[in-house]
C-alpha positions as CSV (number, residue, x, y, z in Angstrom):
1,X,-28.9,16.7,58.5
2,X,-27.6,12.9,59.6
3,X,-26.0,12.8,55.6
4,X,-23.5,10.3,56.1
5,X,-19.7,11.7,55.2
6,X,-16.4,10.9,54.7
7,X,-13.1,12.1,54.2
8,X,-9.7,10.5,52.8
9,X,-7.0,12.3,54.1
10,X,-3.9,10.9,52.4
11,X,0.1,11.6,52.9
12,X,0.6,13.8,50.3
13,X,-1.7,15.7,51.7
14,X,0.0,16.3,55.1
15,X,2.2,19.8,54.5
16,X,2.4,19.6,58.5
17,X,3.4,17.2,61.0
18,X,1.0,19.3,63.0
19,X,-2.2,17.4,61.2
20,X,-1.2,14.1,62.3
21,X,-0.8,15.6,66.2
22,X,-4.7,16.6,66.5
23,X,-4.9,12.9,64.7
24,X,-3.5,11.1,67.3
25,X,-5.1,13.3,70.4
26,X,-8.6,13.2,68.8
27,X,-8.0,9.2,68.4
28,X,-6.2,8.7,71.9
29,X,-8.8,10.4,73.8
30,X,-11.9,11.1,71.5
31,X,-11.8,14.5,72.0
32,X,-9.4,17.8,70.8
33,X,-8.9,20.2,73.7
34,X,-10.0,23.7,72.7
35,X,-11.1,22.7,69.2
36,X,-14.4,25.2,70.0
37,X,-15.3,27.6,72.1
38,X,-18.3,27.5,74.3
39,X,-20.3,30.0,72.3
40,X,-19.5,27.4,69.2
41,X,-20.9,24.7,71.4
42,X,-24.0,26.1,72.4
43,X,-24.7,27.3,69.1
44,X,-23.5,23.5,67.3
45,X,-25.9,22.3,70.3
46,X,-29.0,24.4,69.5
47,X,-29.1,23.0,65.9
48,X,-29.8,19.9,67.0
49,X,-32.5,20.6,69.5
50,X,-35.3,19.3,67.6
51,X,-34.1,16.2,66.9
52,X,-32.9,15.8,70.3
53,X,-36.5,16.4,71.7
54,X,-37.8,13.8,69.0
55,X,-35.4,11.1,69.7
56,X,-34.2,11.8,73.3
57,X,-38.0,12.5,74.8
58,X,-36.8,10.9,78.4
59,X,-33.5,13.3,79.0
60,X,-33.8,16.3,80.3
61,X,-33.5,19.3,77.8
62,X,-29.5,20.8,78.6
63,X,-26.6,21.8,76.7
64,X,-25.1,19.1,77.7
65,X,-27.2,16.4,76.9
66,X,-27.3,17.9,73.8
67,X,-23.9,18.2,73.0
68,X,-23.5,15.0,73.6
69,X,-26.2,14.0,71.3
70,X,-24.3,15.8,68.7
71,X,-21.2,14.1,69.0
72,X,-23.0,11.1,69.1
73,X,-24.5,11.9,65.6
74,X,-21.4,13.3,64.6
75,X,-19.5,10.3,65.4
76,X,-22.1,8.0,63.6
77,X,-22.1,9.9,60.0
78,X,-18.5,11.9,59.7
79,X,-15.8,9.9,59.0
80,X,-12.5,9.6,58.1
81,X,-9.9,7.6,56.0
82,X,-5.7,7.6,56.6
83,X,-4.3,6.7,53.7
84,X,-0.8,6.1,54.1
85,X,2.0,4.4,51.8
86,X,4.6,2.2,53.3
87,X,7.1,3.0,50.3
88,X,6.9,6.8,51.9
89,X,10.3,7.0,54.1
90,X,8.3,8.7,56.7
91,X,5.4,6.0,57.3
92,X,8.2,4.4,60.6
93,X,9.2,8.0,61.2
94,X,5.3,8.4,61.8
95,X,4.1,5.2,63.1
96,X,6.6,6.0,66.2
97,X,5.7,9.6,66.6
98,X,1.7,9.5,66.5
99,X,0.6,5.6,67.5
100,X,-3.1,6.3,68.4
101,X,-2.9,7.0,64.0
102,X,-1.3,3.3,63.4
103,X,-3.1,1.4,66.3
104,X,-6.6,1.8,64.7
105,X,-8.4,-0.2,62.4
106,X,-5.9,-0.7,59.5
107,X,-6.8,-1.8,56.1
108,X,-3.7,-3.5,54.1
109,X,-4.3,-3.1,50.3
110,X,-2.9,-6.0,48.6
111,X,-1.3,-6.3,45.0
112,X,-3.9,-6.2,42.3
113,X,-4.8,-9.7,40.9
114,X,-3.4,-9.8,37.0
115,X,-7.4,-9.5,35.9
116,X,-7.7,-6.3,37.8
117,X,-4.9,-4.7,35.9
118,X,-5.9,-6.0,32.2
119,X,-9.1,-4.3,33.3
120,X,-7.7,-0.8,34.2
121,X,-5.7,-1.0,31.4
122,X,-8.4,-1.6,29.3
123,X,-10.3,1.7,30.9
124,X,-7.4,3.7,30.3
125,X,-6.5,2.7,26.7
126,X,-9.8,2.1,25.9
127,X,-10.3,5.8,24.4
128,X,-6.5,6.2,23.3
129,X,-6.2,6.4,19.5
130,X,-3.8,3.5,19.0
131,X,-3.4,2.4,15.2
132,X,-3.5,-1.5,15.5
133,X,-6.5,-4.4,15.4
134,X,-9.1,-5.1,18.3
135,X,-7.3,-8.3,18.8
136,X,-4.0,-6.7,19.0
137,X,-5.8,-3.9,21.1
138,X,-6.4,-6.6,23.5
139,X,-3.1,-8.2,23.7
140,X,-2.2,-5.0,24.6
141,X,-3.9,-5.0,27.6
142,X,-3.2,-8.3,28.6
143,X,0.6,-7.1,28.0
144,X,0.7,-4.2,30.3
145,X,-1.0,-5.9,32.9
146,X,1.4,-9.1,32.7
147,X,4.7,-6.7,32.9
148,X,3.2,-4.6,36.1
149,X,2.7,-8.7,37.3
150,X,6.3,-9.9,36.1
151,X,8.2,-6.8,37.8
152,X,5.8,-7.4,41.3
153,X,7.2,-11.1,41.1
154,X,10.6,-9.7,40.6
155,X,10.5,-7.4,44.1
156,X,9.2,-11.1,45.5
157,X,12.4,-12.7,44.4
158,X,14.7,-9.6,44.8
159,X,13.2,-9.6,48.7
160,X,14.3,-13.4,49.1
161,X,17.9,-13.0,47.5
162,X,18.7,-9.3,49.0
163,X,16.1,-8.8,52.4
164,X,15.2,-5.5,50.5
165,X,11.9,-4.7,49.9
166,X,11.3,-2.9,46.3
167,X,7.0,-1.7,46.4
168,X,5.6,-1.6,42.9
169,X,2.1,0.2,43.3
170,X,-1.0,0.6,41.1
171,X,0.2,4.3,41.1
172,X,3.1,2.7,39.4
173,X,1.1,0.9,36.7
174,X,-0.6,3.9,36.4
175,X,2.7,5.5,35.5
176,X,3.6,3.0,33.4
177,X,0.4,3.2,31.1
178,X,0.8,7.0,30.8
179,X,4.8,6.7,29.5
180,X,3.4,4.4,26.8
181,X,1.1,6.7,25.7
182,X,3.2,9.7,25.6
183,X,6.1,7.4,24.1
184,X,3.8,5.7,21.6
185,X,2.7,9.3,20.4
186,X,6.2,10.1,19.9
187,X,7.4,6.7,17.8
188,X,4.2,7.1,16.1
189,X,5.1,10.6,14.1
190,X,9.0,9.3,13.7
191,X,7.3,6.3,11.2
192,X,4.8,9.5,10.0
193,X,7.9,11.5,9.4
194,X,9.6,9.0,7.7
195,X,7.0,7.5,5.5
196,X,6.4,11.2,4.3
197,X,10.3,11.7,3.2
198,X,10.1,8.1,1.5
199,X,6.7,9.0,-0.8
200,X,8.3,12.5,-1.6
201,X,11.5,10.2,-2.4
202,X,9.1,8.0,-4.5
203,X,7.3,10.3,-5.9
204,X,10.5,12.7,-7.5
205,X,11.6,9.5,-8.6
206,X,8.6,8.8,-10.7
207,X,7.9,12.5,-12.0
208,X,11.7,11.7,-13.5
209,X,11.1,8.0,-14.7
210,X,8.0,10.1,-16.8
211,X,10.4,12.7,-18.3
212,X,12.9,10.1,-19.0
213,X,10.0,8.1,-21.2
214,X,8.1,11.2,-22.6
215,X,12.0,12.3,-23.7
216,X,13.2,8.7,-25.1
217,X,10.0,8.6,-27.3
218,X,10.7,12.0,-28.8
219,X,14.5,11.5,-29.0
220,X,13.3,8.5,-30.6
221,X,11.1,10.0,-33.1
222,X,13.3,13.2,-34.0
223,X,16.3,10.4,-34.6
224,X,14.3,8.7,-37.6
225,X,13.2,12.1,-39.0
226,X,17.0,12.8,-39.2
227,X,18.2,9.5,-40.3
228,X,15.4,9.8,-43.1
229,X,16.2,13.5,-44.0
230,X,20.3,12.4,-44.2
231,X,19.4,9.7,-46.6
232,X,17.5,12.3,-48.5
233,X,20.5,14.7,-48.1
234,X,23.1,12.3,-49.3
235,X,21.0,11.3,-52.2
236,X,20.7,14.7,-53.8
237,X,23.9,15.2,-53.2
238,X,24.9,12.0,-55.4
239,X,22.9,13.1,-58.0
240,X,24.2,16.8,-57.6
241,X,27.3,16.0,-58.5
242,X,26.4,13.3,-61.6
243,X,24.8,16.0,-62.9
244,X,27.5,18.5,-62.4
245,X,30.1,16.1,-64.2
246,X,27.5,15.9,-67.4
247,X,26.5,19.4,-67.8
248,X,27.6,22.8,-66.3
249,X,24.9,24.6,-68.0
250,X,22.7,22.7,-65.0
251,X,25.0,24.2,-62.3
252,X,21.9,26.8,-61.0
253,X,20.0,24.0,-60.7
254,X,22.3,22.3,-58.7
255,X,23.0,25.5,-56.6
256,X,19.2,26.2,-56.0
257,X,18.6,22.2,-55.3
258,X,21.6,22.8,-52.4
259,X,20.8,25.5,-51.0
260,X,17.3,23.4,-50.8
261,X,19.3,21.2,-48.6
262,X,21.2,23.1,-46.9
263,X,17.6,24.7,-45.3
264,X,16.4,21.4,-44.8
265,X,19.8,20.5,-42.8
266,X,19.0,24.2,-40.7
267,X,15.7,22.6,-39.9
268,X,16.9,19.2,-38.7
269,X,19.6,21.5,-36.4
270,X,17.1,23.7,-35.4
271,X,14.8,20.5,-34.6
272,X,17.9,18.7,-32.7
273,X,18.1,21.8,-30.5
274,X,14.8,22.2,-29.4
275,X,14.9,18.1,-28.5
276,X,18.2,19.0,-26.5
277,X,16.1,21.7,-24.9
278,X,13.4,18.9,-23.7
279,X,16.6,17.0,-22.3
280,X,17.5,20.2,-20.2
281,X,14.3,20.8,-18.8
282,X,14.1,17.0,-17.7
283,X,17.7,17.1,-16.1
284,X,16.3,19.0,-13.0
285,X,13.8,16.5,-12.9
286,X,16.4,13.8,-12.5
287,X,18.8,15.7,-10.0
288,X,15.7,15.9,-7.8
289,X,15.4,12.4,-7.6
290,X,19.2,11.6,-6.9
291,X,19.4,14.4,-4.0
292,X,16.1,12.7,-2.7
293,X,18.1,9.4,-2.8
294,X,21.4,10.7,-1.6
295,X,19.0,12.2,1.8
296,X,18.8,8.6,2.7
297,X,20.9,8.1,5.7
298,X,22.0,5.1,8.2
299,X,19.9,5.9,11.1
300,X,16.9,5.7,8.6
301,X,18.4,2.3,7.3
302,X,18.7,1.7,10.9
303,X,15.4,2.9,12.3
304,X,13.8,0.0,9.2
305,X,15.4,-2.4,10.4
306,X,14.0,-2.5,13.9
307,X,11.1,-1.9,12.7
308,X,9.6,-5.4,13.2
309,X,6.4,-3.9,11.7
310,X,6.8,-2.3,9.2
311,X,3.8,0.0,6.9
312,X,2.4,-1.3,4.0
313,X,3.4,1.8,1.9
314,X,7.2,0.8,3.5
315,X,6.7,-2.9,2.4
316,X,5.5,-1.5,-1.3
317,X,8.4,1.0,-1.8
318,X,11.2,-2.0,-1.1
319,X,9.4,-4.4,-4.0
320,X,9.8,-1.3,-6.4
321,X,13.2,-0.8,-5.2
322,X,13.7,-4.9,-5.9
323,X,11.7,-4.2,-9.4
324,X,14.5,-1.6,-10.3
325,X,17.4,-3.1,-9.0
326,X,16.3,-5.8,-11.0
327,X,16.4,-8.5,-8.3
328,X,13.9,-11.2,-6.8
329,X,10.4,-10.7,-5.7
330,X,7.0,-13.2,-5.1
331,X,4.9,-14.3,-7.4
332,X,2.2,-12.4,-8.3
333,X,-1.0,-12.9,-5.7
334,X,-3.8,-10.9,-4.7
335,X,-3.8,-9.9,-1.1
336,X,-6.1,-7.5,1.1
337,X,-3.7,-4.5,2.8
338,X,-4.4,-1.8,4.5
339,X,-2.7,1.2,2.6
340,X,-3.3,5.1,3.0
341,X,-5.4,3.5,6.5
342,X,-7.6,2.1,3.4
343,X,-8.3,-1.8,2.8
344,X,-7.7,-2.4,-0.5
345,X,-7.1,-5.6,-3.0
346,X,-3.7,-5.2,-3.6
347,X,-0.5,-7.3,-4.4
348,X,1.1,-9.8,-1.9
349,X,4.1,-7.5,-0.6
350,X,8.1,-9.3,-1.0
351,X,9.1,-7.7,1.7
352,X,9.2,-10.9,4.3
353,X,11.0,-13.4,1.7
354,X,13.2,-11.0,0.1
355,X,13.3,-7.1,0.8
356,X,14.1,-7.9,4.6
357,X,17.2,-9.8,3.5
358,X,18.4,-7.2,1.6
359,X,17.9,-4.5,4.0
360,X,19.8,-6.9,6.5
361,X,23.0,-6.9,4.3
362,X,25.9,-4.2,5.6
363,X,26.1,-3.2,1.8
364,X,22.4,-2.1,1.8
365,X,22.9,1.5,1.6
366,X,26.1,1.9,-0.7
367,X,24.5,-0.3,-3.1
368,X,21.3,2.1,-3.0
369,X,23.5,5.2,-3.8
370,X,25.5,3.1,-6.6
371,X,22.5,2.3,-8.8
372,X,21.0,6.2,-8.3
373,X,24.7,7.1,-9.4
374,X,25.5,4.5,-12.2
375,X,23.2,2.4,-12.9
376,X,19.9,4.1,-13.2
377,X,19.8,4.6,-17.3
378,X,19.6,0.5,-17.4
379,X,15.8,1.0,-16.6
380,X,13.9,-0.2,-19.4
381,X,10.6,0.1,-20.6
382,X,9.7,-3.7,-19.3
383,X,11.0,-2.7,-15.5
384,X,8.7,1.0,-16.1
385,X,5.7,-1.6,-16.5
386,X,6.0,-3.8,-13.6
387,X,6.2,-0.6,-11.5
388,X,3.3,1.0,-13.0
389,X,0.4,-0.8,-10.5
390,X,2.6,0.3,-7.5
391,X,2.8,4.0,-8.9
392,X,-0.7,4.0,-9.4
393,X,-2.3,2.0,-6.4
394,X,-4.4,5.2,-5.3
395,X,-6.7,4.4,-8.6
């Protein structure tokens, strides 16, 4: 058909020594001794007739002018490419063995230029779901290709100091592009993971903070009805026993006006119960939100702390921790973030001028557990309002 073809036949693909021997006696005398038989030839011969007549008109019309003319076209449209690797420990193994496969025209593939690996890089990341900027996207590139550059130098010097050679290949930085994918998916569901166990953390701890205020302000209330009805109490009591002192003939009345109050005192113990009750039902509330606390552990202080990036939500959750630990945080100032993978208008975060150097301090974690454990009841209704836009961001 005179299509033009050819093949790239690389090492990995020789399961045989055997391939390389037809190799080498195909290129050391152009021809493979028994490849076809005769019938084969006449037959590969024949196809070609016609265009042997058309563009042979002066030779005679024979098999073997017209085998030849089909080598001839053969030769001019199949072809083939050796790809071999030097790193391979068999390339001087094979270079002695077969010669007529290393003495031919020999392409040497040299390093990729820095450029050329930013822009493979680029092809492969491209499509990779990476959670980051377009201009941190692209330092990203520029990153991968300077390291495959940086470790190719290194074999340069390593060479000079040692007389080892140490290849680094594009198959390499292929290599290298794919293990930061598969580790970046993996570092990428440990912050997932823990950001999840920090908002359910967050989240017990509010649900509490509510059933603490919901309780005071009925405690609250209840604890003026009973002051009021005591006054009351005492009062007719007082004037109980004047009375019984003057006259004895009023002692029904008296007995009827106390048994009056002692109903009224059933109803305020009666009352003090039910408010007791309200107390229970919040205590689970509250053990929730210590056990939360008390999951923390050192490796997740510890995985925070190398975290030179840490999320938003992470950056929020240490200025309410400052809030209820009552320590420092930034002025107020509006800021754009990027929260639930939402930009919002939101407030400037503490966490570079003050939450860092807390989480830096060796007493981080013990200090945590000791507020959960001791000082927690010091929250006041002035610390519940400064946490309220933080509780309440999603709105």
């Amino acid at each position: 058909k005179g299509e033009a073809v050819t093949f790239i036949f690389t090492d990995a693909e020789v399961k045989s020594e055997g391939f390389l021997e037809y190799m080498n006696s195909f290129l050391a005398t152009g021809d493979i001794v028994g490849l076809f038989a005769k019938d084969e030839k006449d037959a590969m011969a024949g196809e070609t007739r016609n265009d042997f007549v058309k563009d042979n008109p002066h030779l005679e019309e024979n098999l073997l002018n017209m085998y030849n003319y089909w080598a001839d076209r053969l030769r001019d449209n199949l072809h083939v490419c050796l790809c071999f690797s030097p790193v391979n420990a068999k390339f001087p193994i094979r270079a002695q063995n077969f010669p007529s496969v290393f003495t031919v025209n020999i392409n040497w593939f040299m390093p990729w230029p820095e450029s050329a690996l930013v822009a493979v890089s680029s092809a492969r990341l491209g499509t990779y779901k990476i959670d980051c900027t377009d201009d941190d996207r692209t330092r990203l590139y520029g990153l991968t290709g300077g390291f495959q550059a940086t470790v190719r130098d290194a074999t340069e010097v390593y060479y000079q100091r040692m007389r080892k050679h140490v290849y680094v290949t594009p198959k390499s930085f292929l290599c290298l592009i794919d293990f930061y994918q598969l580790l970046y998916k993996v570092k990428y569901e440990e912050i997932n993971v823990q950001e999840r166990s920090v908002n359910v953390g967050l989240q017990k701890l509010k649900e509490a903070s509510d059933q603490v205020q919901k309780l005071k302000v009925v405690i609250k209330e209840k604890a003026a009805v009973m002051a009021v009805e005591e006054k009351k109490t005492n009062v007719m009591l007082e004037k109980v026993t004047i009375e019984k002192a003057k006259a004895d003939k009023k002692a029904e009345m008296v007995n009827a006006q106390k048994a009056e109050c002692m109903a009224e005192a059933d109803k305020i113990g009666q009352e003090k119960a039910a408010a007791q009750v309200e107390l229970d039902r919040a205590m689970p509330f509250l053990r929730d939100a210590e056990a939360a606390c008390n999951s923390i552990t050192k490796k997740d202080i510890g995985d925070l702390k190398v975290n030179r990036k840490p999320a938003n939500i992470i950056r929020y959750v240490f200025d309410g921790l400052q809030l209820l630990m009552q320590k420092q945080v930034v002025p107020v100032k509006a800021a754009n973030v990027e929260i639930a993978k939402k930009e919002v208008l939101f407030i400037q975060d503490s966490f570079e001028d003050y939450s860092i150097i807390e989480l830096g301090k060796m007493s981080f974690l013990s200090d945590l557990f000791y507020f959960a454990a001791n000082e927690k009841d010091t929250i006041n209704d002035e610390t519940v309002e400064l946490l309220e836009p933080y509780l309440r961001h999603d709105e």
